[in-house]
C-alpha positions in Angstrom: 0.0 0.0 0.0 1.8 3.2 -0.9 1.5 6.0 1.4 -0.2 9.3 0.9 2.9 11.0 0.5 4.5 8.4 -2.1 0.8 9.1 -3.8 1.3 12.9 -4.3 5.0 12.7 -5.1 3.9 10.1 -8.1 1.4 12.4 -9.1 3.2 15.5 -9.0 5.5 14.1 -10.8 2.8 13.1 -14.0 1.5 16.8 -13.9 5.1 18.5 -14.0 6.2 15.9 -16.8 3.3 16.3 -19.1 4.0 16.2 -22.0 7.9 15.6 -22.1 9.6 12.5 -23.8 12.6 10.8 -24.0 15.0 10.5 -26.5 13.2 7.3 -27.3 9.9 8.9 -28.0 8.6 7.4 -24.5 6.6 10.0 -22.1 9.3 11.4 -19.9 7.7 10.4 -17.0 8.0 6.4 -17.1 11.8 7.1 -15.9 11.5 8.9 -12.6 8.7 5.7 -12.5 10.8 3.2 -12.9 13.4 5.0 -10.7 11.1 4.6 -7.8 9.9 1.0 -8.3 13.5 0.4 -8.3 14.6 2.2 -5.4 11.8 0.5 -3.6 12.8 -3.1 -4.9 16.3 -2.4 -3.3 16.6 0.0 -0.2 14.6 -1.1 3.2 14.5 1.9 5.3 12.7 3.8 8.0 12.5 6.8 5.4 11.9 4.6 2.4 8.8 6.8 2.2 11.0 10.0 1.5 13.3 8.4 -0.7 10.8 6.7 -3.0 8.8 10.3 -3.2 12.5 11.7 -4.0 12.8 9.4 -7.0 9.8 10.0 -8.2 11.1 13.8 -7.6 14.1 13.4 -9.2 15.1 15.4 -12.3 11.7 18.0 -11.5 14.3 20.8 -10.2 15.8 20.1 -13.8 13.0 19.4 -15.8 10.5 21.2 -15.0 9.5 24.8 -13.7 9.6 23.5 -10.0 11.5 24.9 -7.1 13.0 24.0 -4.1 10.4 25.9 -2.0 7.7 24.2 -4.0 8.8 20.7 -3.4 9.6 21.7 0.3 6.2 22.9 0.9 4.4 20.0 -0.7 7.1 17.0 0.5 8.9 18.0 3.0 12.1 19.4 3.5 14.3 15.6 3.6 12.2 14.8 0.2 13.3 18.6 -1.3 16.8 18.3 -0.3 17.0 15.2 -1.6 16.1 16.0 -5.3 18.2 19.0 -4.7 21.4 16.4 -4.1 20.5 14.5 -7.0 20.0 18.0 -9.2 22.9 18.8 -11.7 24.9 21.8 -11.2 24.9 22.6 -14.9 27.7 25.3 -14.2 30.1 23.3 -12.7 28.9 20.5 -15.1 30.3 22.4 -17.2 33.3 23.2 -16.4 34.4 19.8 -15.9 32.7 17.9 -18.5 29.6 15.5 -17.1 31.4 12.7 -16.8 34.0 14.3 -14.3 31.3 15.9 -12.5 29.5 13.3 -12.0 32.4 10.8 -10.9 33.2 13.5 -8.5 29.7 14.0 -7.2 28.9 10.4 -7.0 32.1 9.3 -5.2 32.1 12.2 -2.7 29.4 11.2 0.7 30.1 15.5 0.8 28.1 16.1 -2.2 25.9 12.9 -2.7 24.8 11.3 1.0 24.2 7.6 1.0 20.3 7.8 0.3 21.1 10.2 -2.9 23.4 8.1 -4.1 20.9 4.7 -4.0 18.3 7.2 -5.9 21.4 8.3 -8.6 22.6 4.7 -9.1 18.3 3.4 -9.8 18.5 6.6 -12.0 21.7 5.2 -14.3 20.3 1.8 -13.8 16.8 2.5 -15.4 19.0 4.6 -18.0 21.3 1.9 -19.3 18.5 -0.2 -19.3 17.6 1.7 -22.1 21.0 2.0 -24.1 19.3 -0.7 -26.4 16.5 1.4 -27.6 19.1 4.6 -28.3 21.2 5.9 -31.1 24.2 3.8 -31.2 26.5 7.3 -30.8 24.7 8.3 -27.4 24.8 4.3 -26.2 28.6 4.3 -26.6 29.1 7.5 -25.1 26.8 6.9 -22.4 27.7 3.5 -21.9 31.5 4.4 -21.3 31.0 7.5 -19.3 28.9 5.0 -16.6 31.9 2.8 -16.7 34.1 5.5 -15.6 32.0 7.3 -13.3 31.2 3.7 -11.4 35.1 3.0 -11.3 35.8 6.2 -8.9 32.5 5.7 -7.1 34.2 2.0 -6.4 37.8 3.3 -5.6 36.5 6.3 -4.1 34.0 5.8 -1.6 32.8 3.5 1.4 29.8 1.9 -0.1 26.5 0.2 1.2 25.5 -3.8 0.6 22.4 -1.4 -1.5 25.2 0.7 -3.9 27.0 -2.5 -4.3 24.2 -4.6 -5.4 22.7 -1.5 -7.4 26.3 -1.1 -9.6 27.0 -5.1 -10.0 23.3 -5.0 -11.6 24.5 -2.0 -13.7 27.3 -3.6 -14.4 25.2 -6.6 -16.0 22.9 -4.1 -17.9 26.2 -2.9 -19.4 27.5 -6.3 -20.2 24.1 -6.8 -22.3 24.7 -4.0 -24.4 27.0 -4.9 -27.1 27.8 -1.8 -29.3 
């Protein structure tokens, strides 16, 4: 049964995406989804509550017209700083070049805490689960840039039983996709 708050997040989340696709043509919306089914498939928590409304949450910070006080006032503030963890910097993700950003942000419990990360990893794992269905340029790009940023998250940073199982099953998703 999911909870009222879970219910508004998944909702919110269909009203802000409207009408948004992904490269694939899909609605936008099936991703941050999927995100949450598998955030909830993997992490057993106290909060597993705020952090399945957060997946759901996700990219609406970068996305969307939403703001922080918005998603504060309507999920709270651990939900809001969540997506706010798991929201792109596009300046300094720019400066470095995405996949250095990301291995940095990923790998550093400074700018990702554990519960962001587990919602970041579902993210890349729902997203390689669709390399198949992209252009073969943007699969092999994405594809590798994955692979790197998972190798400093590994050398980089103490991680959960959840992170590890989450990157071995990326890991596999990779290994499917033969480019």
């Amino acid at each position: 049964m999911e909870s009222d708050l879970i219910i508004r997040a998944k909702e919110f989340a269909i009203k802000k995406h409207k009408g948004q696709t992904r490269k694939d043509g899909s609605p936008y919306v099936n991703h941050p989804i999927r995100v949450a089914d598998i955030v909830s498939k993997f992490k057993k928590s106290h909060k597993i509550d705020d952090l399945v409304a957060a997946a759901y949450l996700h990219d609406t910070l970068e996305e969307t017209d939403t703001g922080v006080y918005e998603l504060s006032e309507n999920f709270g503030y651990l939900v809001a700083l969540l997506v706010v963890e798991l929201t792109t910097d596009k300046f300094s993700c720019s400066k470095v070049g995405k996949t250095a950003y990301l291995a940095h942000k990923l790998s550093s419990e400074n700018a990702l805490g554990n519960w962001a990360l587990v919602i970041k990893l579902a993210d890349r794992l729902d997203n390689v689960s669709d390399l198949i269905t992209m252009d073969i340029k943007f699969a092999k790009k994405y594809k590798k840039e994955t692979e790197e940023i998972l190798k400093v998250v590994e050398e980089k940073r103490e991680l959960t039983e959840v992170h590890k199982k989450l990157i071995k099953v990326i890991r596999e998703k990779l290994e499917e996709v033969v480019l």
